[in-house]
C-alpha positions as CSV (number, residue, x, y, z in Angstrom):
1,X,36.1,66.7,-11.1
2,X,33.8,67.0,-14.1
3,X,30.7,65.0,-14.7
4,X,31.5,62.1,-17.2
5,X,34.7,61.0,-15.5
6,X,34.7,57.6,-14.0
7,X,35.2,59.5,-10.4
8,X,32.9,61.3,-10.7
9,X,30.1,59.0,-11.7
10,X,30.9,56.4,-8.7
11,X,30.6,59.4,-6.3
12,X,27.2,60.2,-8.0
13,X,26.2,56.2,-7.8
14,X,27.3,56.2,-4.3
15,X,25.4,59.4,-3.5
16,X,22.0,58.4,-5.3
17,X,22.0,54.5,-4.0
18,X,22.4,56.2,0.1
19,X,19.9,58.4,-0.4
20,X,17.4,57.3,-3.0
21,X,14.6,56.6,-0.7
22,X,14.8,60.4,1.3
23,X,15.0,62.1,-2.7
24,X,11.8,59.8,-3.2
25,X,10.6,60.6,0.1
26,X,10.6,64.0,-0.9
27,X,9.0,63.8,-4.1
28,X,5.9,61.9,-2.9
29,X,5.1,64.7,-0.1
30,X,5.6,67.6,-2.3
31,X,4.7,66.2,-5.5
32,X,0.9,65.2,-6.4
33,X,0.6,62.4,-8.9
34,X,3.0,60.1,-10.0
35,X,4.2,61.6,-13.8
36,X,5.5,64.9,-10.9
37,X,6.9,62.7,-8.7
38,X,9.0,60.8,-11.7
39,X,9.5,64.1,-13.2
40,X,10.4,66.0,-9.7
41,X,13.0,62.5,-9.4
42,X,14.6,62.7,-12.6
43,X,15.0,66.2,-12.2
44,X,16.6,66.3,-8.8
45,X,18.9,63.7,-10.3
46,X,20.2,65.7,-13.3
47,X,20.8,68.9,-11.0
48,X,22.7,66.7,-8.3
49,X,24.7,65.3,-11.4
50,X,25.7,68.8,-12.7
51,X,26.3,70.1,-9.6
52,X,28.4,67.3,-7.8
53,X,31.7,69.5,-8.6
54,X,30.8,71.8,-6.4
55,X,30.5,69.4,-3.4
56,X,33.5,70.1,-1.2
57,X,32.8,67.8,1.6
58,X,31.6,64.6,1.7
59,X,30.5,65.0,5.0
60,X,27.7,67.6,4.1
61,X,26.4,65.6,0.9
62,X,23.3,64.9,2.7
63,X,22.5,68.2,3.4
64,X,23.9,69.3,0.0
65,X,21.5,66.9,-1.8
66,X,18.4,68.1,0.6
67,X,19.3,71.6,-0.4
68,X,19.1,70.7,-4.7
69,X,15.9,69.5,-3.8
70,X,14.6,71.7,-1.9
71,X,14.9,74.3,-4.2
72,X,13.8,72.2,-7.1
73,X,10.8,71.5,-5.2
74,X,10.0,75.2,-4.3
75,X,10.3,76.4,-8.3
76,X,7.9,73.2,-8.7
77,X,5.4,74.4,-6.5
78,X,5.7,78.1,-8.1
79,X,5.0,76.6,-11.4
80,X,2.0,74.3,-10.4
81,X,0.1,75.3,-6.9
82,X,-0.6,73.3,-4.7
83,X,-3.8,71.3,-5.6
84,X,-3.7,72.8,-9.4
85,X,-2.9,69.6,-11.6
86,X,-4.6,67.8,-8.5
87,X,-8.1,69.1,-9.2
88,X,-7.4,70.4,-13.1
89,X,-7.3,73.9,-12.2
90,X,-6.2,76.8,-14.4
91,X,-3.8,78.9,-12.6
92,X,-2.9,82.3,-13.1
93,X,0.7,82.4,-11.6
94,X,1.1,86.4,-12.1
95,X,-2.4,86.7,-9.7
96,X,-1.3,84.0,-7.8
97,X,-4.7,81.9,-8.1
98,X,-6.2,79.6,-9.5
99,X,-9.8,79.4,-10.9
């Protein structure tokens, strides 16, 4: 299955409509202002898209899914502290703080 066929793309419709609201979920609680949450969204989207060949099982997609984002989330949070954009802190990420 390769992204672009028409398969494809109805399993990734199906996939995004039945879980839309958790991947949104998900954004609001880890993301702090709404450009991050669209960007945290659209983000998790793509990597679901170029990774749906490798789902096996429908049956795990939900867990599948929950593991994309969580990892998107976790490089997210590396990138921008928690708190940093929130209260227009400068971070050092090598010293791991922010002044």
């Amino acid at each position: 299955m390769e992204p672009g066929s028409q398969n494809s793309e109805g399993k990734f419709v199906a996939l995004v409509n039945e879980n839309q609201l958790k991947i949104l979920k998900v954004c609001h609680v880890y993301a702090w202002n709404r450009e991050d949450q669209q960007d945290l969204y659209q983000e998790i989207l793509f990597q679901i898209w170029r990774s749906l060949p490798k789902l096996r099982e429908a049956a795990y997609s939900n867990t599948w899914l929950y593991r994309i984002a969580l990892s998107l989330i976790s490089a997210f949070q590396q990138t921008y502290p928690f708190g940093s954009k929130l209260f227009g802190l400068s971070c050092n990420n090598s010293a791991s703080r922010c002044d």
